[in-house]
mmJSON file of the N, C-alpha and C atoms, coordinates in Angstrom:
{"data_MODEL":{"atom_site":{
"group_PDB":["ATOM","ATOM","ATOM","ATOM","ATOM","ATOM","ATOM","ATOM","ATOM","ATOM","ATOM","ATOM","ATOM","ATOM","ATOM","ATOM","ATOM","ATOM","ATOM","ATOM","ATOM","ATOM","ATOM","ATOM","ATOM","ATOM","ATOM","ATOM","ATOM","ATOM","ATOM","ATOM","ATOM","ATOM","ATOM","ATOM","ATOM","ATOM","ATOM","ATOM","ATOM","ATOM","ATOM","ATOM","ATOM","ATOM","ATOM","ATOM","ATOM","ATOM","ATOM","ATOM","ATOM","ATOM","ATOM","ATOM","ATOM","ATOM","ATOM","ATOM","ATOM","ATOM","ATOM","ATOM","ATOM","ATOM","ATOM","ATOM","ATOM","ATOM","ATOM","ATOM","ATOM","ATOM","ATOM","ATOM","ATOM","ATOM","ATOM","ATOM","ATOM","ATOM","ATOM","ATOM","ATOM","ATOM","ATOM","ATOM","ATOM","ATOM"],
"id":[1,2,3,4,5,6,7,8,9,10,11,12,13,14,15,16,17,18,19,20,21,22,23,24,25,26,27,28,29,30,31,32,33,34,35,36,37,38,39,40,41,42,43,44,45,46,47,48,49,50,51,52,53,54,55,56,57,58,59,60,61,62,63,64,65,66,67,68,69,70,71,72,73,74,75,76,77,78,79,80,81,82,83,84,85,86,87,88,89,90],
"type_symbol":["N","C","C","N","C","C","N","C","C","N","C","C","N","C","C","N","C","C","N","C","C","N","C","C","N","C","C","N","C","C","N","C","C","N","C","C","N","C","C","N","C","C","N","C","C","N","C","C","N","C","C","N","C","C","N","C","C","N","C","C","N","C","C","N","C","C","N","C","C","N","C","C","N","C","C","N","C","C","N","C","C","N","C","C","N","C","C","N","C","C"],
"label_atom_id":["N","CA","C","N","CA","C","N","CA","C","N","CA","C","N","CA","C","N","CA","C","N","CA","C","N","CA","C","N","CA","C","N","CA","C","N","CA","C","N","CA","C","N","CA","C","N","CA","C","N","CA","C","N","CA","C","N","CA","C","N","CA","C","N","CA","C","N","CA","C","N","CA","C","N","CA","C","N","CA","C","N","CA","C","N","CA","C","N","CA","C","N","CA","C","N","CA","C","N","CA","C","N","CA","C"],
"label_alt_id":[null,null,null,null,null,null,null,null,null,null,null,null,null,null,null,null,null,null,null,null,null,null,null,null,null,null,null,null,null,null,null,null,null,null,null,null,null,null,null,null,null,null,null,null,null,null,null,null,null,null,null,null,null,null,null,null,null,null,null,null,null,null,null,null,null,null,null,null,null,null,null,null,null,null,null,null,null,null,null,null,null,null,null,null,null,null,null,null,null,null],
"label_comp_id":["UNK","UNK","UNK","UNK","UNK","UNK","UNK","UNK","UNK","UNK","UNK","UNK","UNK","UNK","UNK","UNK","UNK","UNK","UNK","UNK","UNK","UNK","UNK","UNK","UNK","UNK","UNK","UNK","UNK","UNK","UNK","UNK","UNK","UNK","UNK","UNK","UNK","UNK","UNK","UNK","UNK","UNK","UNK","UNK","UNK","UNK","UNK","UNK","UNK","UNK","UNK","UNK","UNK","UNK","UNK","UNK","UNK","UNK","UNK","UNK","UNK","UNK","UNK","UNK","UNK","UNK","UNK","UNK","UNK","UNK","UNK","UNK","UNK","UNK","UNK","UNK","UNK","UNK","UNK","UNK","UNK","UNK","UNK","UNK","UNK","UNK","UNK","UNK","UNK","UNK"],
"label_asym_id":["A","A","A","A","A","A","A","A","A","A","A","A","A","A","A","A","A","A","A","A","A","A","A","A","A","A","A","A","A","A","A","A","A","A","A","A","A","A","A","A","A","A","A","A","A","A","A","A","A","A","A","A","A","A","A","A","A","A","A","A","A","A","A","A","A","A","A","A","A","A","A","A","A","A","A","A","A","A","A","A","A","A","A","A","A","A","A","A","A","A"],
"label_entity_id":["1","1","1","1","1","1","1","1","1","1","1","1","1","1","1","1","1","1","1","1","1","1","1","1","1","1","1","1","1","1","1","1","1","1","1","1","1","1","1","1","1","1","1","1","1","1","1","1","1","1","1","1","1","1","1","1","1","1","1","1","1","1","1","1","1","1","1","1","1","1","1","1","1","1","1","1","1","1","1","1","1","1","1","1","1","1","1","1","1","1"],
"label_seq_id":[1,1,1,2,2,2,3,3,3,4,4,4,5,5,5,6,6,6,7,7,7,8,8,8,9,9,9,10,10,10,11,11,11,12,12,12,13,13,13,14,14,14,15,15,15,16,16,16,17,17,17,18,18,18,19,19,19,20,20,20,21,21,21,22,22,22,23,23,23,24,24,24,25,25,25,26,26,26,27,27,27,28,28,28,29,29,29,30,30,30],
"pdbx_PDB_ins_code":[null,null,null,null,null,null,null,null,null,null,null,null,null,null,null,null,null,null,null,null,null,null,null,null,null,null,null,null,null,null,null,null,null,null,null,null,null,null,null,null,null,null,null,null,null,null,null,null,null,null,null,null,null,null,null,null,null,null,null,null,null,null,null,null,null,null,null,null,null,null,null,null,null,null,null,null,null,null,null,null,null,null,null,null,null,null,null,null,null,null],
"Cartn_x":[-51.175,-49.743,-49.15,-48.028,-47.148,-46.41,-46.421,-45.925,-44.822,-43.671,-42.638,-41.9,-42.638,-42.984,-43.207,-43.714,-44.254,-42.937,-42.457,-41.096,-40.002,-39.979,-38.538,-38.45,-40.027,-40.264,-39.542,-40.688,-40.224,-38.712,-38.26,-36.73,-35.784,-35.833,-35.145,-35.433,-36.573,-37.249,-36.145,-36.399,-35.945,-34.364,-33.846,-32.54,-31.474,-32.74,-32.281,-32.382,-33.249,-34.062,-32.369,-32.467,-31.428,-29.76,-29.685,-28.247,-28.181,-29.084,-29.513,-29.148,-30.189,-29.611,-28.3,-27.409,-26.254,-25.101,-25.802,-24.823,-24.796,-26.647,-26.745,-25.988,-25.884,-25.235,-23.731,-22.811,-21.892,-21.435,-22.53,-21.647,-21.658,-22.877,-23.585,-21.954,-21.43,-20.297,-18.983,-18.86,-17.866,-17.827],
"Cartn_y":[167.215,167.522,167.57,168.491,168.491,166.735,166.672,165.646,165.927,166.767,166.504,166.185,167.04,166.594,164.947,164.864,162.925,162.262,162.806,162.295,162.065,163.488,164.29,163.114,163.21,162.161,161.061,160.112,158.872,158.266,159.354,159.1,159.068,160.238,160.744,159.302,158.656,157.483,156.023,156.15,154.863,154.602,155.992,156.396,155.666,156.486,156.265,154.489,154.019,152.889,152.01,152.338,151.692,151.452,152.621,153.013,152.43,151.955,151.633,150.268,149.598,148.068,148.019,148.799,148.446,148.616,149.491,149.481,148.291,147.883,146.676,145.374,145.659,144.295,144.395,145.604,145.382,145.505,146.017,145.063,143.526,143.308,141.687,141.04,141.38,140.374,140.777,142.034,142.196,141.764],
"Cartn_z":[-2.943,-2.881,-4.289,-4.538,-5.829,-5.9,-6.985,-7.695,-7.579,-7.425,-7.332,-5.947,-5.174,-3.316,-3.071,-3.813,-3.252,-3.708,-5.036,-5.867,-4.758,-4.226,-3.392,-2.251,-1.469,-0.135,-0.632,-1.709,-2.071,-2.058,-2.703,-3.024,-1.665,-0.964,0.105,1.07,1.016,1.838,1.342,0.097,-0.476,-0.389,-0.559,-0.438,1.333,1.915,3.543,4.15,3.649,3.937,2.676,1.777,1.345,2.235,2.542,3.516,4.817,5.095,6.615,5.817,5.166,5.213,4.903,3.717,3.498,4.508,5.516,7.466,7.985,7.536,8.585,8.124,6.943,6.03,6.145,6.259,6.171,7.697,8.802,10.218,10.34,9.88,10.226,9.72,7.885,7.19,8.501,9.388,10.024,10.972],
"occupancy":[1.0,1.0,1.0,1.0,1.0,1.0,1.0,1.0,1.0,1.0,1.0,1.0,1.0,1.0,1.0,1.0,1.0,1.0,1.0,1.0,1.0,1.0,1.0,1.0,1.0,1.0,1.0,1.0,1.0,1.0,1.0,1.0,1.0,1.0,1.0,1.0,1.0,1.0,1.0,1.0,1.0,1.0,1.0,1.0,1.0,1.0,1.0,1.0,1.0,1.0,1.0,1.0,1.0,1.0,1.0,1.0,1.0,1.0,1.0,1.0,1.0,1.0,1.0,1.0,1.0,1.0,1.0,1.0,1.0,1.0,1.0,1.0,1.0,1.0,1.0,1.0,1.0,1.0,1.0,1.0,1.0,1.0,1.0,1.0,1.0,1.0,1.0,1.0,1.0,1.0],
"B_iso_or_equiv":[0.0,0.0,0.0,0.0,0.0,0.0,0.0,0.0,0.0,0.0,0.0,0.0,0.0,0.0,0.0,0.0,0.0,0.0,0.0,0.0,0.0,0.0,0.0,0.0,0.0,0.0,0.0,0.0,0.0,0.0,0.0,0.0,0.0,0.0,0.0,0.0,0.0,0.0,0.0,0.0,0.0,0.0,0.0,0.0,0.0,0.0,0.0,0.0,0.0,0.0,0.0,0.0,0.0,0.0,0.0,0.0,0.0,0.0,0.0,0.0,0.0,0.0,0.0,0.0,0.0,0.0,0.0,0.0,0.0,0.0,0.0,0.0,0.0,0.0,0.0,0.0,0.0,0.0,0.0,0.0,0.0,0.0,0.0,0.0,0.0,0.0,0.0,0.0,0.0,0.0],
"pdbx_formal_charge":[null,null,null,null,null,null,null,null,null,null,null,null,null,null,null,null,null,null,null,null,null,null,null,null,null,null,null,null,null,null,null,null,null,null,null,null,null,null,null,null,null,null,null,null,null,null,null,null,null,null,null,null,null,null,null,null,null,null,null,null,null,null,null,null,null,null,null,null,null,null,null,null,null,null,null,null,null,null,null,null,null,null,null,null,null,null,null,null,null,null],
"auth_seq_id":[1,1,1,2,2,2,3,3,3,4,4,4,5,5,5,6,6,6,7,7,7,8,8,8,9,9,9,10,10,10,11,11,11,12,12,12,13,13,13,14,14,14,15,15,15,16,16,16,17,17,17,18,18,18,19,19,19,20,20,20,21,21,21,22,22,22,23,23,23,24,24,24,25,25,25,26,26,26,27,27,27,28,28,28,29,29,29,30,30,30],
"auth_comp_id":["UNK","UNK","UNK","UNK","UNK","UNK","UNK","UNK","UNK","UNK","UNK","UNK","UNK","UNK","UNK","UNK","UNK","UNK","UNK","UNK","UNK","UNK","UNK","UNK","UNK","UNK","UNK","UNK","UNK","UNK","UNK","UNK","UNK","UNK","UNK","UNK","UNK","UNK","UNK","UNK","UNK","UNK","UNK","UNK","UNK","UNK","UNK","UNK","UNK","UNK","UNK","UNK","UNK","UNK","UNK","UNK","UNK","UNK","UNK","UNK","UNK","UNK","UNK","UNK","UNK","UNK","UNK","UNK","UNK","UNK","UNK","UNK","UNK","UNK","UNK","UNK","UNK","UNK","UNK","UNK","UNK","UNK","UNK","UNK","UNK","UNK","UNK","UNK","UNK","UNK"],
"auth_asym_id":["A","A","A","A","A","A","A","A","A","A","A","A","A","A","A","A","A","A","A","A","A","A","A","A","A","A","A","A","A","A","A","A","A","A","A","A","A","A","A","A","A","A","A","A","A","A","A","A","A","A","A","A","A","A","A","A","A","A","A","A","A","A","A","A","A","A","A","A","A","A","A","A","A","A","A","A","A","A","A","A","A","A","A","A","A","A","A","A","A","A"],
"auth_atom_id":["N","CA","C","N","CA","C","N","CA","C","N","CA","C","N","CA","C","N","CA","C","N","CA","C","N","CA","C","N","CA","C","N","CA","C","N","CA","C","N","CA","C","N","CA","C","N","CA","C","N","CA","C","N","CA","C","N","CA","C","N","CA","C","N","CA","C","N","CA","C","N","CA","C","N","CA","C","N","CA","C","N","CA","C","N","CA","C","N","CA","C","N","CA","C","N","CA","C","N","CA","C","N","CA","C"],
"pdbx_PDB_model_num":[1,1,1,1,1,1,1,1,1,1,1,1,1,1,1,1,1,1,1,1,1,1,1,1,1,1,1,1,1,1,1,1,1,1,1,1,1,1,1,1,1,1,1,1,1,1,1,1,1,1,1,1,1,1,1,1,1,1,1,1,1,1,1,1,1,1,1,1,1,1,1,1,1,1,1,1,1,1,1,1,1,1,1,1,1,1,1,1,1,1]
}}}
């Protein structure tokens, strides 16, 4: 695979996976 493909995944992954906890964190404080 292109190296910038694994980049694009990685990111788009880390990105989503980030947003999800900061939902889960800011119902849990509500």
């Amino acid at each position: 695979m292109n190296k910038k493909i694994i980049a694009g995944l990685l990111t788009a992954f880390l990105t989503g996976f980030f947003i999800y906890l900061c939902k889960c964190g800011l119902e849990d404080n509500a």
